[in-house]
C-alpha positions as CSV (number, residue, x, y, z in Angstrom):
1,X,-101.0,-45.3,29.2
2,X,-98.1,-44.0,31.0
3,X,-97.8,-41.4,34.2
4,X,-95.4,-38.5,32.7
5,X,-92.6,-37.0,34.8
6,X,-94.9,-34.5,36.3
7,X,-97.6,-37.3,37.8
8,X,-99.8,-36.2,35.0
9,X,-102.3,-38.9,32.8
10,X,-104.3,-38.3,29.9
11,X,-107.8,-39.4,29.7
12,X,-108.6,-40.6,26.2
13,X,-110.9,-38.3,24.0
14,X,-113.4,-41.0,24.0
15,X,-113.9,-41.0,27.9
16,X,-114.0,-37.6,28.4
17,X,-116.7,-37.2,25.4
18,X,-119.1,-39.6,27.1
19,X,-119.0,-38.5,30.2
20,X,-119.1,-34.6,28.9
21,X,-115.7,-34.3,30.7
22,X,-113.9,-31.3,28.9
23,X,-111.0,-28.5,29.9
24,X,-111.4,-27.1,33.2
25,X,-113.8,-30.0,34.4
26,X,-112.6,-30.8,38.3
27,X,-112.2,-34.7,38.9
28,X,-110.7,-36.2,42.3
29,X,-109.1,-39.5,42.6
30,X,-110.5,-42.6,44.6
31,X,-107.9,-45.4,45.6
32,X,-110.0,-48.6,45.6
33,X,-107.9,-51.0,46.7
34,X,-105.2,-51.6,44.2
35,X,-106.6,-49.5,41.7
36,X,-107.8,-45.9,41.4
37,X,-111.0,-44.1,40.1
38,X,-111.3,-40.9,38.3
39,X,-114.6,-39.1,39.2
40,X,-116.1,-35.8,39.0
41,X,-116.1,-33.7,41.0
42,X,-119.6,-32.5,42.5
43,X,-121.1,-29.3,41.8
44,X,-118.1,-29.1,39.1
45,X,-119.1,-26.6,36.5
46,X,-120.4,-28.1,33.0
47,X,-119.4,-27.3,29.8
48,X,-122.3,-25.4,29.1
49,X,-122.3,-23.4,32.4
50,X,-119.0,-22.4,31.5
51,X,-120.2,-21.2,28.2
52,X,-122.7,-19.3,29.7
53,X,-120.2,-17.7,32.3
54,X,-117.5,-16.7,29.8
55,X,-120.6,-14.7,27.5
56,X,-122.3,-13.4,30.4
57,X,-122.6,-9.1,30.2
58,X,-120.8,-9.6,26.4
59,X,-124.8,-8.8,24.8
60,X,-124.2,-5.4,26.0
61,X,-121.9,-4.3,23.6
62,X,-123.9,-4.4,20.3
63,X,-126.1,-1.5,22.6
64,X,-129.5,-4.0,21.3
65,X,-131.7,-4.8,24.1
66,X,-132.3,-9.0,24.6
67,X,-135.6,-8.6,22.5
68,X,-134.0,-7.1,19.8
69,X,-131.0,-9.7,19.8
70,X,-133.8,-12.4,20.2
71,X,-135.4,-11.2,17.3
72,X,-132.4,-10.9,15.3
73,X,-131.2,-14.4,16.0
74,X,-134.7,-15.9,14.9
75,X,-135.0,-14.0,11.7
76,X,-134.8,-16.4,8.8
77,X,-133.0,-15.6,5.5
């Protein structure tokens, strides 16, 4: 792994799936001695949160109340 002209790294698809790191998630950087630590930040948003946030008030716009949507959604074929 190499640091690119702008200071940046990138953390290997792997890591970020296990530890449910994905765009938009805040980490900080810990030096520990000679070495460095990439943690998350607390209180940083997850990836479902952030879901959540972007599709909040979007409902609205079929004009169906959340019962009705709920209903929808659970129909079967």
């Amino acid at each position: 792994m190499r640091i690119t002209s702008k200071g940046q790294v990138t953390v290997p698809s792997p890591i970020r799936q296990q530890l449910g790191w994905h765009e938009g998630t805040e980490v900080d950087f810990v030096v520990d001695g000679n070495a460095v630590r990439i943690v998350r930040v607390q209180g940083s948003e997850t990836h479902g949160r952030a879901l959540a946030r972007k599709l909040k008030g979007r409902g609205g716009a079929s004009g169906m109340s959340t019962d009705e949507l709920m209903r929808l959604l659970r129909a079967e074929d």
